[in-house]
N, CA and C atoms as a LAMMPS dump frame, in Angstrom:
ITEM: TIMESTEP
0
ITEM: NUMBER OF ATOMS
300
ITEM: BOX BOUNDS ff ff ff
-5.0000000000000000e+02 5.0000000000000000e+02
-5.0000000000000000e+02 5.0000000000000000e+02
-5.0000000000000000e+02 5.0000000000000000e+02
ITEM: ATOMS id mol type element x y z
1 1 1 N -162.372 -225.731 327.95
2 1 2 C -163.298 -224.643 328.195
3 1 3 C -162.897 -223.486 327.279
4 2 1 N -163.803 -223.005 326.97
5 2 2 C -163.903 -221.696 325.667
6 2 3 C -164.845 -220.769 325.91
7 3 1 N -164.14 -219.266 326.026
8 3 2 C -165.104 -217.942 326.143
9 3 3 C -165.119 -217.426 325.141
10 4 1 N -166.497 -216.952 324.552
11 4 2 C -166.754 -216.135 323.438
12 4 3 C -167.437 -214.964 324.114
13 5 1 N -167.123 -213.782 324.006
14 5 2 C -167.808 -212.726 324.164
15 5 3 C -168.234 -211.574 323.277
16 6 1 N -169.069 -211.161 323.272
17 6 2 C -169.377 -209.82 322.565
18 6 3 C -169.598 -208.699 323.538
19 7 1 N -169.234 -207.872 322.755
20 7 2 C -169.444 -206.365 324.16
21 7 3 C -169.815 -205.135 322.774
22 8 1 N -170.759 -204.097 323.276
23 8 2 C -170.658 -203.119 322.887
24 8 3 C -171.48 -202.338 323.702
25 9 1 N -171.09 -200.866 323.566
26 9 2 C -171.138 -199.861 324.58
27 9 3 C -171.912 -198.955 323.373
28 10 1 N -173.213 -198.446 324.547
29 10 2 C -174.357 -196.912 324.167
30 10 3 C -174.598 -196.799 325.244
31 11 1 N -174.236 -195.056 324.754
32 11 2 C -174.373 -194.316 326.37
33 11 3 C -174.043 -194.575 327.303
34 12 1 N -173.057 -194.484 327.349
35 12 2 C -172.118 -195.185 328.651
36 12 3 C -172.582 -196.223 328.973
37 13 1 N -172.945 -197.673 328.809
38 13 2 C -173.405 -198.922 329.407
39 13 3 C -172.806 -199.975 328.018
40 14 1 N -172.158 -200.501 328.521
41 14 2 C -171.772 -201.795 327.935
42 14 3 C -172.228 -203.403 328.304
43 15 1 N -173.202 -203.458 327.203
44 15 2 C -173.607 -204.84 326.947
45 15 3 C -173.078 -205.922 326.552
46 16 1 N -172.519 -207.024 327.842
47 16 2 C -171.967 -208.267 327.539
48 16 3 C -172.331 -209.268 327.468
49 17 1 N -171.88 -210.415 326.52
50 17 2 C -172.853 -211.268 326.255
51 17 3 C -171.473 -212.129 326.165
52 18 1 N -171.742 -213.385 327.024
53 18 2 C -170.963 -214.725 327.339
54 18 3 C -171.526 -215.638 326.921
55 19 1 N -170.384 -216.834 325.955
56 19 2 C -170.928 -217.809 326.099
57 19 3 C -169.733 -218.776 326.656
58 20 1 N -169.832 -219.627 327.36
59 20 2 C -168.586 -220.754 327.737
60 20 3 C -169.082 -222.221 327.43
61 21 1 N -168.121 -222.582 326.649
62 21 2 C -168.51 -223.678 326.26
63 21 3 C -167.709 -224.71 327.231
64 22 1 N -169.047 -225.232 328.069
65 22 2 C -168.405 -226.141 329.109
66 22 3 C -169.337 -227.536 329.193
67 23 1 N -169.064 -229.048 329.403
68 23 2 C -169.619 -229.746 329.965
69 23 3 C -171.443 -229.659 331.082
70 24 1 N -170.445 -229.432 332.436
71 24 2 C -171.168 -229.064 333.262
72 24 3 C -172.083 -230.249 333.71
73 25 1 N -170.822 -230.867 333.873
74 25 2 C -171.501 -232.65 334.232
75 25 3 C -171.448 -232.798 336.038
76 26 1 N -172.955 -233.085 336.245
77 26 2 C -172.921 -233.469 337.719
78 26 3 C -172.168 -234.122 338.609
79 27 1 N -172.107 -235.03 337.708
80 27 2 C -171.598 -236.271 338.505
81 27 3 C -172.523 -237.166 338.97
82 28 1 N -173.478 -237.508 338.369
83 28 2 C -174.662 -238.06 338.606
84 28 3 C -175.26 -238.75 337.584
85 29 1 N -174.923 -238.2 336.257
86 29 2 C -175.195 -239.032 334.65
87 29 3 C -174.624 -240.307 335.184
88 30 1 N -174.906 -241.315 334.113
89 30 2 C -174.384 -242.088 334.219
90 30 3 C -173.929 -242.108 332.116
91 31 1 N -172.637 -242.886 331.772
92 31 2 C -172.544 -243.121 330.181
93 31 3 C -173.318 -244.499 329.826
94 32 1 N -172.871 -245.061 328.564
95 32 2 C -173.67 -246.012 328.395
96 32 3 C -173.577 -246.881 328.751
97 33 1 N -172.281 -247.398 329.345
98 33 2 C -172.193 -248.758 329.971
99 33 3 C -172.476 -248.517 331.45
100 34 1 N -173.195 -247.505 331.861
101 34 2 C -173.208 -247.489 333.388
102 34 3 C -172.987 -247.463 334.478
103 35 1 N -171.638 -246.367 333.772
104 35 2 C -170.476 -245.907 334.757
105 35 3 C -171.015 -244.532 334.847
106 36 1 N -171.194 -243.798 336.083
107 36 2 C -171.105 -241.94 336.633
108 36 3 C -169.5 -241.798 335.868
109 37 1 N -170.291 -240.397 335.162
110 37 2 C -169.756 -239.605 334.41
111 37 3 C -169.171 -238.868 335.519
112 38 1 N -167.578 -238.052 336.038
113 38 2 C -167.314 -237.575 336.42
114 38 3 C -168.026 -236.3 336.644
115 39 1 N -167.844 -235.734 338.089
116 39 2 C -167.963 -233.966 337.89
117 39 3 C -167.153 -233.308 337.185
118 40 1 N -167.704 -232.316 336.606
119 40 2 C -166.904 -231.122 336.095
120 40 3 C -167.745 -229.797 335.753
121 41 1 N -167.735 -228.907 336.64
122 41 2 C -169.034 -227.611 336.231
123 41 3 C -167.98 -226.576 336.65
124 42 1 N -168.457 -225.639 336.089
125 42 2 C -168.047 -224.186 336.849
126 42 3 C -168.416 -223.864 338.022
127 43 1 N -167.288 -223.662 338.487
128 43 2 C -167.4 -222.79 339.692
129 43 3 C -167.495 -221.093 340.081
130 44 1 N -166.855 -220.86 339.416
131 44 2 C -166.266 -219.317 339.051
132 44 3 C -166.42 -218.357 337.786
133 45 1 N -167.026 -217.176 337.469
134 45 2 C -167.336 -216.611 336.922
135 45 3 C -166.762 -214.963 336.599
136 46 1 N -165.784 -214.551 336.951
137 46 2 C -165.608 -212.845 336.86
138 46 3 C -165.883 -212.128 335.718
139 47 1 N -165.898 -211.219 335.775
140 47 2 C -165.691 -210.169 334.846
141 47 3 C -164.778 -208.868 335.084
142 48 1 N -163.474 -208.948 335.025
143 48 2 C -163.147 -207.313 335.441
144 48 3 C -163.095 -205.943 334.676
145 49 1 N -163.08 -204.887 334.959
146 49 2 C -162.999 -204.107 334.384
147 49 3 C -162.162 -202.835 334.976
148 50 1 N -161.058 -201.756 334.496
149 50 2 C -160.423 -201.407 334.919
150 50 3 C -159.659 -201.935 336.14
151 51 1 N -159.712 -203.076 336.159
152 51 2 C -158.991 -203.616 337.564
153 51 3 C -160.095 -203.414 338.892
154 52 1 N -161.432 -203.419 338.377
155 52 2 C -162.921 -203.482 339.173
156 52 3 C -163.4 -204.949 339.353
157 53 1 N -163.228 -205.827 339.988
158 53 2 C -164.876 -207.033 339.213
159 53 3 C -165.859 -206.111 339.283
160 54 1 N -166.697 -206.424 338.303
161 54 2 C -167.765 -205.784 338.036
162 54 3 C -168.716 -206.698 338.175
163 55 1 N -168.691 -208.211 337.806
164 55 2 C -169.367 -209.4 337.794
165 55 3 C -168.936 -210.482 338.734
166 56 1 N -169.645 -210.992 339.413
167 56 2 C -168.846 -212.398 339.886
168 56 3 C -170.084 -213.338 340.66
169 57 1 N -169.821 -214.614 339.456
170 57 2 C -170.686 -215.574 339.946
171 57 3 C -170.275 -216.849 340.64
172 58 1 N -170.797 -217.403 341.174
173 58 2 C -170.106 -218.432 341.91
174 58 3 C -171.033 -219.29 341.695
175 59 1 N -171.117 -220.316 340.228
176 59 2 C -172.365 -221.739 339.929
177 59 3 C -171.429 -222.926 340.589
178 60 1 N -172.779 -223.62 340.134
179 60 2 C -172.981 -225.497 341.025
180 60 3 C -173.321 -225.903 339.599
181 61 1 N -174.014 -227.435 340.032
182 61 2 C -174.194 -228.623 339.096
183 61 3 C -175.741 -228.326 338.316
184 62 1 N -175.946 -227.278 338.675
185 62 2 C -177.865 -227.137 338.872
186 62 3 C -177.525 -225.995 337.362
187 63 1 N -176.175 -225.412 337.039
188 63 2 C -176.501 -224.96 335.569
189 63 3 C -176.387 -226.092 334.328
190 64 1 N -176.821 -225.491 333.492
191 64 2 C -176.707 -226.189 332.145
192 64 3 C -175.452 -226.158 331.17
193 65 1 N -175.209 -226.987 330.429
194 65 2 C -174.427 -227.017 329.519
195 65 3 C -174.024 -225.694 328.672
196 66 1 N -172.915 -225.485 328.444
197 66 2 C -172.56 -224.291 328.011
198 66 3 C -173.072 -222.627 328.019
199 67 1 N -173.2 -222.607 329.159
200 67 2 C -173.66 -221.654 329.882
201 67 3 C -173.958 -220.34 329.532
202 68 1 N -174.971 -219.481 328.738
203 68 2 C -174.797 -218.047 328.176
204 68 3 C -175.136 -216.913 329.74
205 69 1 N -174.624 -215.668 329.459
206 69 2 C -174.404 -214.483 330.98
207 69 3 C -174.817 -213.477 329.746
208 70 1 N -175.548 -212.381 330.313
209 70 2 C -175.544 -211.503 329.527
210 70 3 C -175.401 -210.36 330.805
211 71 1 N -174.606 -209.572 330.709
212 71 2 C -174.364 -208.842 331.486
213 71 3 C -174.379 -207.158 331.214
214 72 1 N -174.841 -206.339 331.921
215 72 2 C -174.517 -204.808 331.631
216 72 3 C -173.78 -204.144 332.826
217 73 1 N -172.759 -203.323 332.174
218 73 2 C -171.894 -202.399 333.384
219 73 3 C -171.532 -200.862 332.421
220 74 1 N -171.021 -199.872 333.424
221 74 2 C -170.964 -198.473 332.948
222 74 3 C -169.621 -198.629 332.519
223 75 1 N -169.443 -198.319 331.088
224 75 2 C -167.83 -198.592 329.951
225 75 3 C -167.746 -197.351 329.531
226 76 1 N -167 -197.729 328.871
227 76 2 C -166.136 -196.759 327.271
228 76 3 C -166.155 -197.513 326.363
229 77 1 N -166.597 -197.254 325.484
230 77 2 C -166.027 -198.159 323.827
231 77 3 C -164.497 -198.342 323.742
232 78 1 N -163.836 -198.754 323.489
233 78 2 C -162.349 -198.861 322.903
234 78 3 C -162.063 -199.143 324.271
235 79 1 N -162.412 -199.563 325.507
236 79 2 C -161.529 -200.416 326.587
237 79 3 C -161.5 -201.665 326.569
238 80 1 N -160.297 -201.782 327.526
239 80 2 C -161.161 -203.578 327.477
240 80 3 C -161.496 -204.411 329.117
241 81 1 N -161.988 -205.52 328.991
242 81 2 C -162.078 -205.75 330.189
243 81 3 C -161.492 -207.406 330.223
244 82 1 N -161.859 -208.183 331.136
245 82 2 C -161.342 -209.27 331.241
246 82 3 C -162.389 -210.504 331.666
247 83 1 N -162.594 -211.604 331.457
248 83 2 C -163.533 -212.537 331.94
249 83 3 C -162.497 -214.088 331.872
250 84 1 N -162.802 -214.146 333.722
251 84 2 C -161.7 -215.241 333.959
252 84 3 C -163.385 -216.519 334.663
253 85 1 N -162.966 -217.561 333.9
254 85 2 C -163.841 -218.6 334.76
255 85 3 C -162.621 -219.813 335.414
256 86 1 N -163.382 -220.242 335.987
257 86 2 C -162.695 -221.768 336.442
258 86 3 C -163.995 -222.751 336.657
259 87 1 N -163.297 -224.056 336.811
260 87 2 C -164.041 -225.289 337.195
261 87 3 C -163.383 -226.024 338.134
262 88 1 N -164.484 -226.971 338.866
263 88 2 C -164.057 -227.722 340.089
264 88 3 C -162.788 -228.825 339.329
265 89 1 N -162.287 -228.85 338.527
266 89 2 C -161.497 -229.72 338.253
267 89 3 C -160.142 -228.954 338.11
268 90 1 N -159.835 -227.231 338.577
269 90 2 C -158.8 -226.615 338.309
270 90 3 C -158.861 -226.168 337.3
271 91 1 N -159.194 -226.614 336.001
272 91 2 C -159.14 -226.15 334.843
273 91 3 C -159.67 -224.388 334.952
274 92 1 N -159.032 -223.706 333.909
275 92 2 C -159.117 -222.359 334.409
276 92 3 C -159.29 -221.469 332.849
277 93 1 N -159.804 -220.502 332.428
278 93 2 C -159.746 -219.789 331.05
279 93 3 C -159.966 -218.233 331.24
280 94 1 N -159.479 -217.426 330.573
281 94 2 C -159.374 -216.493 330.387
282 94 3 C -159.686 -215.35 328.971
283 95 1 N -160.295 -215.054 328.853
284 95 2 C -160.298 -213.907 327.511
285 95 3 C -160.461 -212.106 327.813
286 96 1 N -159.643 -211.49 327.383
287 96 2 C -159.792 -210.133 327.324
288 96 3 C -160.421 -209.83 326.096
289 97 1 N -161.235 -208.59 326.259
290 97 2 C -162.114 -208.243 325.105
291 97 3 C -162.209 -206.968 325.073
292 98 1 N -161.8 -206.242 323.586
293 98 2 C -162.413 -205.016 323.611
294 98 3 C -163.657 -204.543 323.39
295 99 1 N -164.358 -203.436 324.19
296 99 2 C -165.093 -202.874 323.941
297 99 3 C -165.534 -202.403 322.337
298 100 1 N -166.678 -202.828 321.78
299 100 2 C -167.035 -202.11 320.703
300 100 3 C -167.96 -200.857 320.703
């Protein structure tokens, strides 16, 4: 799992834009020989900021593949914030980002 974010801040509001590059397999595909493809989706979504969540989603099997969030909250340019996800398989990622 991989977070890319962009952020930049006008007028006090900072515009975030997520992408996570995840699977996000039901468990219900089947591959080609006709075996179910394991689950594996996100579960978990934050965003913190000053030690705030500001964001927090909690998805199922019903999102799509690599998932984009575009999010707005009240910033500063030059801070930073944090965006932690996880998945039902434990797997877990993290990126801090500064404000532009």
């Amino acid at each position: 799992m991989k977070i890319r974010v962009k952020a930049k801040e006008k007028n006090g509001i900072v515009a975030a834009k997520l992408l996570i590059k995840h699977p996000m397999e039901t468990g219900r595909r089947k591959d080609k020989d006709g075996n179910l493809i394991p689950s594996k989706h996100l579960t978990t979504v934050t965003l913190d900021y000053k030690g705030e969540t500001v964001f927090d989603a909690h998805m199922g099997t019903g999102v799509s593949k690599d998932p984009y969030i575009s999010i707005s909250f009240t910033g500063v340019k030059g801070e930073s914030f944090e965006v932690n996800a996880a998945d039902n398989t434990g797997e877990t990622a993290k990126k801090t980002v500064k404000i532009k």
